[in-house]
C-alpha positions in Angstrom: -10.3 -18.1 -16.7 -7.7 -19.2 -14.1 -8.5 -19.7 -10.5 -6.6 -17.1 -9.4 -7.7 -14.5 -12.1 -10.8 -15.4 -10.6 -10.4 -14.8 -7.1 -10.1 -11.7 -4.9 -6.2 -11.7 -5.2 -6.6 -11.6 -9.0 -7.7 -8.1 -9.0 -6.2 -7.0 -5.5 -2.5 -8.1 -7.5 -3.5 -6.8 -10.4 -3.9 -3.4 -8.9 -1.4 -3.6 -7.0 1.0 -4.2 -10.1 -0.2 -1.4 -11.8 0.9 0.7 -8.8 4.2 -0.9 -9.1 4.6 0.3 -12.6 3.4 3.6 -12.3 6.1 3.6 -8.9 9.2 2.6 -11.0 7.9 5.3 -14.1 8.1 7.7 -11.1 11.5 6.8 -9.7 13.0 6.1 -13.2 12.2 9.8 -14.4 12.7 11.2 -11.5 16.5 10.1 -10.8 17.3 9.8 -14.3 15.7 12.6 -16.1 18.1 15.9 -16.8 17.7 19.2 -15.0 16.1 20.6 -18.6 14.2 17.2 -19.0 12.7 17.7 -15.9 11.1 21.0 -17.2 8.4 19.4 -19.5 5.3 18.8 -18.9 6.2 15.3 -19.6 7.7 15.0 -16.0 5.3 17.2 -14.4 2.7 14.4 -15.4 4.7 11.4 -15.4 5.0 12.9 -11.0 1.4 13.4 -10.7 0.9 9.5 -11.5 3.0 8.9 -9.4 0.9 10.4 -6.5 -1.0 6.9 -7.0 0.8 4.1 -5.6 1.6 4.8 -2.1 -2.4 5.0 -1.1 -2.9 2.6 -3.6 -0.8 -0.2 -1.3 -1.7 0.9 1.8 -5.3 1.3 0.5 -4.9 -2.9 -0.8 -3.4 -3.9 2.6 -6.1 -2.4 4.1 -8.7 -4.6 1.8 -6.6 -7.7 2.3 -6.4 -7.1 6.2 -9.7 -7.9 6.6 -9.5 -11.2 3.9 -6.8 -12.4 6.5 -8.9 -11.4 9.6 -11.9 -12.6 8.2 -9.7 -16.0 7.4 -8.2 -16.5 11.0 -12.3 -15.8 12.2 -13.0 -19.2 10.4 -10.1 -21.4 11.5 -11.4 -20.8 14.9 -8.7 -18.7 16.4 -9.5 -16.4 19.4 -9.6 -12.7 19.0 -6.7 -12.1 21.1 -4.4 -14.2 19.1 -5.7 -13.1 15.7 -5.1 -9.5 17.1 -1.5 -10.1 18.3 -0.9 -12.2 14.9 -1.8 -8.8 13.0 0.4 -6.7 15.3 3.7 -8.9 15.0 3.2 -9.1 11.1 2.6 -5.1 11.3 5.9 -4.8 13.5 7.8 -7.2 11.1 7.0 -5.0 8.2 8.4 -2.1 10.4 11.2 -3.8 10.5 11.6 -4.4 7.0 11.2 -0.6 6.7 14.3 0.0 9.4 16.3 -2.5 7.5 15.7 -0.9 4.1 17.0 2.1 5.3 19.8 0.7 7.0 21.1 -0.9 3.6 20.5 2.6 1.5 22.8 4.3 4.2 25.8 1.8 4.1 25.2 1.7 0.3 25.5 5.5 0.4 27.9 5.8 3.1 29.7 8.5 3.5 27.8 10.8 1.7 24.2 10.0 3.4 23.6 12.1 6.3 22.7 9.1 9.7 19.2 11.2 9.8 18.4 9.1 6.8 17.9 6.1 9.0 14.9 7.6 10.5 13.3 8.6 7.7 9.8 7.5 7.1 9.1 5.8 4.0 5.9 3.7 3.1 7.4 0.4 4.1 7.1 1.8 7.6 4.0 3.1 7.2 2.3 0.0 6.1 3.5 -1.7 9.5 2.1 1.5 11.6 -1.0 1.0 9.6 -1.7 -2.5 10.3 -0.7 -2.6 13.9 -3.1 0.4 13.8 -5.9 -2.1 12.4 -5.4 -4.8 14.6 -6.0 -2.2 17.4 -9.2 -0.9 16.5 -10.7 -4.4 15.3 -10.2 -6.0 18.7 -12.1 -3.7 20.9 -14.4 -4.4 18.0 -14.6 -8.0 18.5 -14.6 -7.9 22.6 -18.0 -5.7 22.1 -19.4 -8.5 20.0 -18.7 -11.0 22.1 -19.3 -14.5 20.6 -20.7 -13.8 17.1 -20.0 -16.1 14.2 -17.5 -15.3 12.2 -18.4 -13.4 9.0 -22.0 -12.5 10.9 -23.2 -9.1 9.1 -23.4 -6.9 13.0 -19.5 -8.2 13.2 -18.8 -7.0 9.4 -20.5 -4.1 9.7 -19.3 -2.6 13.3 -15.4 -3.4 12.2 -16.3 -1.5 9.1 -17.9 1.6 10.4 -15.3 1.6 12.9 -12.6 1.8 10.2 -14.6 4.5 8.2 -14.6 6.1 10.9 -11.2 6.0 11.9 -10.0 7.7 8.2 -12.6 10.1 8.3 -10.7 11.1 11.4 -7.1 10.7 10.3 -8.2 12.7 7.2 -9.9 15.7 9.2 -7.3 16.4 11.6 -4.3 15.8 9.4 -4.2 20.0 8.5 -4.2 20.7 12.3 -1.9 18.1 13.2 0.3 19.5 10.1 0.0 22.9 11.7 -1.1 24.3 14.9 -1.6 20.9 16.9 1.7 19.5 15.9 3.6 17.5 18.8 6.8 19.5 18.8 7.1 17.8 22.8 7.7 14.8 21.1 11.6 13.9 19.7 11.6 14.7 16.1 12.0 11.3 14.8 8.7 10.4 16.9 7.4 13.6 15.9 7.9 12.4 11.8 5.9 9.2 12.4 2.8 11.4 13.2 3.6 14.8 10.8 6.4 13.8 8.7 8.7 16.5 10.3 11.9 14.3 9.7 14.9 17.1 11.2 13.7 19.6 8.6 11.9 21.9 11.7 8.5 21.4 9.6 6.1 18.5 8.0 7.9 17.2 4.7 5.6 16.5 1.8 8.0 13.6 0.4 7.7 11.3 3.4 4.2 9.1 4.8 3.2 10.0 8.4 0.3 8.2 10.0 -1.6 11.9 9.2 -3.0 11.5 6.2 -1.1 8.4 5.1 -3.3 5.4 7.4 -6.4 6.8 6.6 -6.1 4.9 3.2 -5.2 2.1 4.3 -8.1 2.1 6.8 -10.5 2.9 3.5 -9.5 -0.5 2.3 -10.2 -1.9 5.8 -13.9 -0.8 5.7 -14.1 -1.8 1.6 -12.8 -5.1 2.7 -14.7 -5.9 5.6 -18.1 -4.7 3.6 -17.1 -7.2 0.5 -16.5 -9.9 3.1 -20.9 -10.0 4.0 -22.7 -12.6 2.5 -25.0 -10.8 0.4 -22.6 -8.5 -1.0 -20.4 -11.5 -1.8 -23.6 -12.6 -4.1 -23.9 -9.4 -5.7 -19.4 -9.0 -6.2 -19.6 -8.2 -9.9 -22.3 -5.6 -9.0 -21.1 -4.0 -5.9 -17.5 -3.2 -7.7 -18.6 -1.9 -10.6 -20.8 0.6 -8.5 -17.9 1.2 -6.6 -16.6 2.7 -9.6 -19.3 4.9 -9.7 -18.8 5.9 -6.1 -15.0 6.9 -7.1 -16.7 9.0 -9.7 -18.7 10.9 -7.1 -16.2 11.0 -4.6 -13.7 13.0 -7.1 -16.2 14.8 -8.0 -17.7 16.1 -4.6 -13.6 16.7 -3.4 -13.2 19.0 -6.4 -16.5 20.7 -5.4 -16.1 21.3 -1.8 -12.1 22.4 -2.6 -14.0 25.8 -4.5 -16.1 25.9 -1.5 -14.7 28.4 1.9 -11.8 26.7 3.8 -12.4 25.8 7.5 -9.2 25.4 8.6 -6.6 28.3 8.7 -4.0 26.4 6.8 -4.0 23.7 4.7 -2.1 22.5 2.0 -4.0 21.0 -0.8 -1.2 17.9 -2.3 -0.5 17.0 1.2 -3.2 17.7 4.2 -6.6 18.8 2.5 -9.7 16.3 3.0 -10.5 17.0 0.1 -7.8 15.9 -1.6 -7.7 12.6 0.4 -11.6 12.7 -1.0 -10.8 12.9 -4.4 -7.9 10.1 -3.7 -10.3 7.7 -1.9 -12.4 8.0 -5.3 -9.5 7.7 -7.9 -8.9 4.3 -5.5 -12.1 2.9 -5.8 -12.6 3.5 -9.8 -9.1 1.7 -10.3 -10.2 -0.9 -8.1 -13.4 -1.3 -9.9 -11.5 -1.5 -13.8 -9.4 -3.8 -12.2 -12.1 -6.3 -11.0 -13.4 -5.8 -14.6 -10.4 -6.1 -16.7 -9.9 -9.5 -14.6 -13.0 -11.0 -14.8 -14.2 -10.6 -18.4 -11.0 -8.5 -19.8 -7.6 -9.7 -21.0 -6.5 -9.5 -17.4 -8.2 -12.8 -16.8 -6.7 -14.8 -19.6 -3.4 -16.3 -19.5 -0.4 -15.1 -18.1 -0.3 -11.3 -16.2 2.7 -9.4 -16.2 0.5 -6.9 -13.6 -0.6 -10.1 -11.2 3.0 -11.2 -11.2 4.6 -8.3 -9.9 1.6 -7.6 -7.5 2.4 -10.8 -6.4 5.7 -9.8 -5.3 5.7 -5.9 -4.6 7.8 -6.1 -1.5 10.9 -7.2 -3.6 10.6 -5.5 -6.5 10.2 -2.3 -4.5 13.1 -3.1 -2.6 15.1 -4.0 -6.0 14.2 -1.7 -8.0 15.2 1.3 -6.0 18.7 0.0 -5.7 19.1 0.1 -10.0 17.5 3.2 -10.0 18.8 5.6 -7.2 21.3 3.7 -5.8 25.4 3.3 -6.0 24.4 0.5 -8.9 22.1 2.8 -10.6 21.9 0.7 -14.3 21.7 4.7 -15.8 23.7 8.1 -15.0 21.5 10.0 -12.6 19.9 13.7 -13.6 21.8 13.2 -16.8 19.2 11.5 -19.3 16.7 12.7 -21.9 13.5 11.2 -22.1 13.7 8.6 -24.8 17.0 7.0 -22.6 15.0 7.5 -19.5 12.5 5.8 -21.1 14.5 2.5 -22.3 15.7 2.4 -18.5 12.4 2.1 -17.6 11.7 -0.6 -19.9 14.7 -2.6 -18.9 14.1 -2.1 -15.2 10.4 -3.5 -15.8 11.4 -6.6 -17.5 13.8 -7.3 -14.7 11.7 -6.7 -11.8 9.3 -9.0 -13.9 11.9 -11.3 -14.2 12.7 -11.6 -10.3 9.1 -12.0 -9.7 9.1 -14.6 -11.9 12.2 -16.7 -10.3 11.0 -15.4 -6.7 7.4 -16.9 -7.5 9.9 -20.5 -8.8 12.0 -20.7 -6.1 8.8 -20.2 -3.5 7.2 -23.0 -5.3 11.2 -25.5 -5.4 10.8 -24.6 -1.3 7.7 -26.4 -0.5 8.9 -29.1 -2.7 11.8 -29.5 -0.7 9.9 -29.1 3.0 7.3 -32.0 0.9 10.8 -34.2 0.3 12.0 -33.8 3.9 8.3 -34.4 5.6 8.4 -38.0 3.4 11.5 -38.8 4.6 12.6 -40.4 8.2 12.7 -37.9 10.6 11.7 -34.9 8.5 10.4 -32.0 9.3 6.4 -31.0 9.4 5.3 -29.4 6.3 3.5 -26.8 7.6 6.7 -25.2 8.8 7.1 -23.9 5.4 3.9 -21.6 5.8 5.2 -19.8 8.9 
């Protein structure tokens, strides 16, 4: 098995490739499909998968958040530069998001209305969610004082904390939705927090903080519990009865959704607990599979198509939505039946694989060059290439 089929990125990628897949079967179908296509219940379930990638990569940044944290712990950092770290690389992400949405507009210019540019889409999330992280693992750290990295009453107080923090997210997010919304706030504040957008009410196509976080701070608390010593000894173990946990977690959502409603409105797809619930659990058994299917499955062996892209989700999210809904869209839009929809998808998933491919080259030519020009008079130190 390969080193890093081995490792915790092995599976983390792998998952996180699978989301990418079942994200470009979503956007292929939806922007290509016909009106009367989009009638079958082909579509109908080719959209419910994709209800799985967005918590699915805020759920893994969550996981590798505290891989990084724990990482930075052990090179001896101090907690108020690993914390500000984790906030600039959460505010660069942000960033990202802003620029994203600056190219679709120009790309779309005139037709795209300039509240498109405010519009908030899981790139932004991700960077609300880990500048959100970094704030409630410092206080965290301050309380512990000077305990060793890694040290189980460190582990275990970040990951409570984060539990803690989703459980909350996911409980207020029908209120927040509904009769505690911040209508004092301007609306495209407003949409980071309820998903309002200009629309006068909460949108169910964009990712606010409420319920949208609460994933990633689920991965936060997974992470930080895999990161303890004796759960590290026990890996295989703990992630297959993590499995079983997604099991009962779907399975107590669905159970407590037949039950009576406490709040006075709630939307079940968007705000419900018990949704999130059943979401949480559909994460963990797909996290668990994937730690399988990577350690003793063909996932392990060779060459990953899945690992490859997880590798490099950023771009080929940022790609792919360009060929698909976008002014070089590589098919006519709403005007395909399923089989051509279906070759589209096909040919946008060997490209994507392809740019990940020559992305994951081109990293690897770079540090060759920064080795060339550290060997030679006057270079410049490797390590700049890691920045």
């Amino acid at each position: 098995m390969a080193n890093l089929n081995s490792s915790r990125l092995g599976y983390i990628d792998w998952m996180r490739g699978v989301a990418c897949v079942l994200m470009f079967q979503t956007h292929c179908y939806d922007a290509w499909l016909s009106p009367l296509a989009k009638k079958s219940p082909f579509f109908i379930r080719s959209q419910l998968l994709g209800t799985l990638p967005a918590p699915s990569f805020l759920f893994l940044a969550g996981i590798s958040f505290a891989f990084a944290s724990d990482r930075s712990e052990k090179s001896g950092r101090a907690a108020k530069e690993i914390t500000l770290s984790a906030i600039r690389r959460g505010s660069e992400i942000l960033a990202l998001g802003f620029l994203f949405r600056v190219q679709e507009y120009l790309i779309s210019f005139p037709w795209a209305p300039w509240t498109d540019l405010f519009r908030v889409d899981i790139l932004n999330t991700i960077g609300v969610a880990m500048m959100m992280m970094a704030g409630v693992c410092w206080p965290c750290r301050m309380f512990l004082g000077r305990a060793a990295p890694g040290a189980a009453p460190s582990l275990w107080l970040r990951a409570g904390a984060a539990l803690g923090v989703a459980l909350l997210i996911s409980l207020l997010t029908p209120l927040v939705w509904t009769v505690w919304r911040p209508t004092w706030l301007p609306w495209p504040i407003e949409s980071y927090v309820d998903g309002v957008h200009n629309l006068g009410k909460p949108q169910g196509w964009l990712f606010p903080i409420f319920p949208w976080t609460g994933f990633a701070f689920i991965g936060l608390a997974l992470g930080f519990l895999l990161l303890w010593a004796r759960v590290r000894r026990i890996e295989a173990l703990t992630l297959r009865l993590a499995g079983g946990m997604g099991i009962l977690l779907i399975t107590a959502g669905r159970w407590l959704d037949k039950g009576p409603q406490v709040y006075p409105l709630s939307d079940f797809w968007h705000t419900s607990p018990n949704f999130f619930l059943i979401r949480v659990g559909i994460l963990l058994l797909v996290l668990s599979t994937s730690y399988l299917w990577c350690r003793w499955g063909a996932g392990g062996r060779g060459f990953s198509p899945l690992i490859q892209l997880g590798q490099t989700s950023l771009l080929v999210y940022w790609v792919h939505i360009e060929l698909v809904y976008g002014r070089f869209s590589i098919l006519r839009k709403q005007a395909m039946g399923i089989g051509g929809a279906s070759l589209g998808l096909l040919t946008i998933f060997l490209a994507m694989l392809l740019l990940s491919l020559a992305r994951t080259r081109l990293r690897g030519r770079a540090v060759k060059v920064w080795s060339w020009a550290h060997m030679s008079p006057g270079g410049i130190r490797i390590e700049r290439a890691g920045q």
